[in-house]
N, CA and C atoms as a LAMMPS dump frame, in Angstrom:
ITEM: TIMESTEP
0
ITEM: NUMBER OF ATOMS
195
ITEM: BOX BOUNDS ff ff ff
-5.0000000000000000e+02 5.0000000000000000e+02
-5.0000000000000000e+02 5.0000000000000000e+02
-5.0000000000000000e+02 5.0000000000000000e+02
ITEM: ATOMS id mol type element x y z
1 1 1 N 384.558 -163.511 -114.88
2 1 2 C 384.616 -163.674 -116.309
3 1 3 C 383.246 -164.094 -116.816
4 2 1 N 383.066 -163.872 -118.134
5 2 2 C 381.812 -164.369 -118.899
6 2 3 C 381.697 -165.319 -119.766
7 3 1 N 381.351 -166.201 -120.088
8 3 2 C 381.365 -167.534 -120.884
9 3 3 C 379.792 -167.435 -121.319
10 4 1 N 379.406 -166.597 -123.28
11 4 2 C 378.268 -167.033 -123.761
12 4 3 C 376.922 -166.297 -122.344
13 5 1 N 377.508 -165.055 -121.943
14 5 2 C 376.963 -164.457 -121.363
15 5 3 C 376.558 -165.005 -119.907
16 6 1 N 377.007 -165.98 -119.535
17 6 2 C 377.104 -166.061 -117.47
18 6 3 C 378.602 -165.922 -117.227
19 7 1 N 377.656 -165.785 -116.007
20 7 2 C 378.913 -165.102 -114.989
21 7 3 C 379.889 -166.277 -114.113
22 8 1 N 380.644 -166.17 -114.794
23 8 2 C 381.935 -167.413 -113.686
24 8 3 C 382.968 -166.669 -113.219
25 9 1 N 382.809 -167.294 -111.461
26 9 2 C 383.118 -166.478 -110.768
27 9 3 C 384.85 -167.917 -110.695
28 10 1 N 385.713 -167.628 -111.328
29 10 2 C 386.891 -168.177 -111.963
30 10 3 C 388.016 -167.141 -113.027
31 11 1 N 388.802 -168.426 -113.557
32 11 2 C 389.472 -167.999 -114.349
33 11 3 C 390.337 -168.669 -115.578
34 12 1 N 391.078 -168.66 -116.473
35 12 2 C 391.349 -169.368 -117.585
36 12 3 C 392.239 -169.137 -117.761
37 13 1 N 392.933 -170.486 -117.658
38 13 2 C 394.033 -170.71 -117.317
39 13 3 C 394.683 -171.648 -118.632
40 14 1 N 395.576 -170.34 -119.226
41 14 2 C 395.882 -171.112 -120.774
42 14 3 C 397.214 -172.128 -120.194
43 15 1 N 397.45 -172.338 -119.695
44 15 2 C 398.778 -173.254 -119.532
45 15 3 C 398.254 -174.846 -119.196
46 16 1 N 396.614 -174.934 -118.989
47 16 2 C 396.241 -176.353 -118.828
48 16 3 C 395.346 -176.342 -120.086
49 17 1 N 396.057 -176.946 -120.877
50 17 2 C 394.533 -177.286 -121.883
51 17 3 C 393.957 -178.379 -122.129
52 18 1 N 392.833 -178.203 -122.717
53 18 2 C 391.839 -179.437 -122.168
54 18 3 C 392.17 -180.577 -123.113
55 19 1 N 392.327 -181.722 -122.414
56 19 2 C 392.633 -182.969 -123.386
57 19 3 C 391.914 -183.615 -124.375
58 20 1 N 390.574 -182.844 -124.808
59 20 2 C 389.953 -183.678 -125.728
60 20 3 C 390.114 -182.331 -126.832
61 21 1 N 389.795 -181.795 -126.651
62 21 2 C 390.122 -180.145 -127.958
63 21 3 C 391.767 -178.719 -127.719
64 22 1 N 392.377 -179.092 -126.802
65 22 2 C 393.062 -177.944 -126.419
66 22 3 C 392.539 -176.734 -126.008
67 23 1 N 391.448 -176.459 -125.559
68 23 2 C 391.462 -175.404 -125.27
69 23 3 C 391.977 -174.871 -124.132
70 24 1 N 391.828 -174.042 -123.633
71 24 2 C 392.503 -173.493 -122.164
72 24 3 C 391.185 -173.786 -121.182
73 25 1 N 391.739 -174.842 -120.171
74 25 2 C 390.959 -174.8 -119.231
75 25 3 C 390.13 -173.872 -118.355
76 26 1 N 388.972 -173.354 -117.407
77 26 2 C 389.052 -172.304 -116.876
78 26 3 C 388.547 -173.351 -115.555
79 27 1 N 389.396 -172.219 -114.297
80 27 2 C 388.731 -172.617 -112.746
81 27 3 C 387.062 -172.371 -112.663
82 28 1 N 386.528 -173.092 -111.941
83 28 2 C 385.451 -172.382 -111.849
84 28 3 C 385.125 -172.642 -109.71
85 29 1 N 384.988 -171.097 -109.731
86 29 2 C 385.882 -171.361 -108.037
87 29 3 C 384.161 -171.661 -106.937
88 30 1 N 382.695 -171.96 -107.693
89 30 2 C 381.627 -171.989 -106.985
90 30 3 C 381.924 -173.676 -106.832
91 31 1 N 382.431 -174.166 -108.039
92 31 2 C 382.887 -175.752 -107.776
93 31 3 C 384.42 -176.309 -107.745
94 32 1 N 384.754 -175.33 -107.253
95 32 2 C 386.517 -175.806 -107.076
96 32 3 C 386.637 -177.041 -108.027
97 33 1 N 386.446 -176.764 -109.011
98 33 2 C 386.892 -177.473 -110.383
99 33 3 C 387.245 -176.649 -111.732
100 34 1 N 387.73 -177.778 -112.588
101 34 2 C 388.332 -177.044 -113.793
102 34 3 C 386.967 -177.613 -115.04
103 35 1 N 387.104 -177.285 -115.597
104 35 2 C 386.194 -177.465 -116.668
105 35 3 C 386.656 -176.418 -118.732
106 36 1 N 385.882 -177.801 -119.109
107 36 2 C 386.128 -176.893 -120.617
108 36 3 C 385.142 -176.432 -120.956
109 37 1 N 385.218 -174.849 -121.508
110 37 2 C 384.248 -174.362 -122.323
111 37 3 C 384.022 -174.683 -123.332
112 38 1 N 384.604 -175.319 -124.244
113 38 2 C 384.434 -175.59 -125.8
114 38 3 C 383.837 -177.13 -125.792
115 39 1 N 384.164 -177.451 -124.974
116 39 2 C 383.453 -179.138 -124.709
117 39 3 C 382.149 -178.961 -123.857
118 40 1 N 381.902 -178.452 -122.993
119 40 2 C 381.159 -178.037 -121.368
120 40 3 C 381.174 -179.071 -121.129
121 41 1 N 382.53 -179.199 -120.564
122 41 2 C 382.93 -180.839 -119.823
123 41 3 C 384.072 -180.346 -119.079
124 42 1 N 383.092 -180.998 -117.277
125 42 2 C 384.166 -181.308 -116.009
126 42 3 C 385.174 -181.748 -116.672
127 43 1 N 386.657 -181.208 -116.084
128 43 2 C 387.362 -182.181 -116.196
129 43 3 C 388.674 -182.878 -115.488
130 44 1 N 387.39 -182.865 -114.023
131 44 2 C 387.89 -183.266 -113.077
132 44 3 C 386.523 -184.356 -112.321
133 45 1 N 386.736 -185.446 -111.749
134 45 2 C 385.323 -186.001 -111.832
135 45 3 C 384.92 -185.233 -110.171
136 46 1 N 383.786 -185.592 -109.292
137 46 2 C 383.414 -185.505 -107.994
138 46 3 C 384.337 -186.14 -107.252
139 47 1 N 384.729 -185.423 -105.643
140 47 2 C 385.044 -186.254 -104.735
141 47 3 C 384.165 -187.477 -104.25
142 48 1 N 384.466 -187.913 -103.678
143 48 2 C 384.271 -189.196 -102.865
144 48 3 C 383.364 -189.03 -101.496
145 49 1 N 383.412 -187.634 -101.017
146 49 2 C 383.095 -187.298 -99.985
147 49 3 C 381.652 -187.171 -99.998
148 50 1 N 380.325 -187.77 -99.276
149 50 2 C 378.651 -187.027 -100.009
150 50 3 C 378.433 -185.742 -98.959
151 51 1 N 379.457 -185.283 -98.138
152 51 2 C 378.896 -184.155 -97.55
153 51 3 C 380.034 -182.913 -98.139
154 52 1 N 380.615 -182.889 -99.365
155 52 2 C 380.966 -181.889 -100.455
156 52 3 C 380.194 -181.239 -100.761
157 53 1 N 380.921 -179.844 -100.356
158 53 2 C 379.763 -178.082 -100.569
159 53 3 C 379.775 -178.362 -101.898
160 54 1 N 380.812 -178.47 -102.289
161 54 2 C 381.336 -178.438 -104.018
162 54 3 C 380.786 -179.282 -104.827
163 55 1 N 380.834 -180.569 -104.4
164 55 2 C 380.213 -181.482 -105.55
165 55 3 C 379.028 -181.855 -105.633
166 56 1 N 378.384 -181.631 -104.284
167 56 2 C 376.533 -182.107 -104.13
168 56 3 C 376.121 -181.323 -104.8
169 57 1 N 376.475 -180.169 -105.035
170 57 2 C 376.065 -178.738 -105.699
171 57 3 C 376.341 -178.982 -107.149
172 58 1 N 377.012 -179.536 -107.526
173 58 2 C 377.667 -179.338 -109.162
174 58 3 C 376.682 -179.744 -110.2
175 59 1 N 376.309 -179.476 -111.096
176 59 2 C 375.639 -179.76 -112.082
177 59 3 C 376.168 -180.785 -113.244
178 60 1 N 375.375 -181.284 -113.912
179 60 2 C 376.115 -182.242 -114.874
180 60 3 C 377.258 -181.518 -115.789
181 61 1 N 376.529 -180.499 -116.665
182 61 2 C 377.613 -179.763 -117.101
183 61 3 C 377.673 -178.155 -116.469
184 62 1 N 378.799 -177.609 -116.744
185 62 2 C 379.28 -176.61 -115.979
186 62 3 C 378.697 -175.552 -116.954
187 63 1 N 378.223 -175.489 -117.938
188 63 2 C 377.681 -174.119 -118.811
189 63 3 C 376.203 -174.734 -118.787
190 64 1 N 375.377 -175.265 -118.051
191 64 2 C 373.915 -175.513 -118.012
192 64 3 C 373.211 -174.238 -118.23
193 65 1 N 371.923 -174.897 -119.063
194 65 2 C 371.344 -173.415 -119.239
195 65 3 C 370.025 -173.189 -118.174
């Protein structure tokens, strides 16, 4: 899918919407997390773990330019 022209390799998933605006959450499957587009806010925090493929990698927000 495309979000504002990048490529997320995910999907959007209208049945979770995001708790600060409603929008429909989308997966985003490079950080096995959910995140909002209309906010560009995780909204799921980091594991706990510091040797996470997923979270050492993650950026502050998920639509960074």
């Amino acid at each position: 899918m495309y979000i504002n022209g990048k490529a997320i390799n995910g999907f959007l998933d209208e049945s979770k919407p995001c708790p600060n605006c409603g929008h429909a959450e989308v997966y985003y499957d490079l950080y096995d997390s959910y995140f909002c587009p209309a906010c560009n806010q995780w909204l799921e925090s980091k594991c706990s773990d510091p040797c996470c493929s997923y979270c050492k990698q993650r950026p502050e927000r998920p639509l960074f330019n």
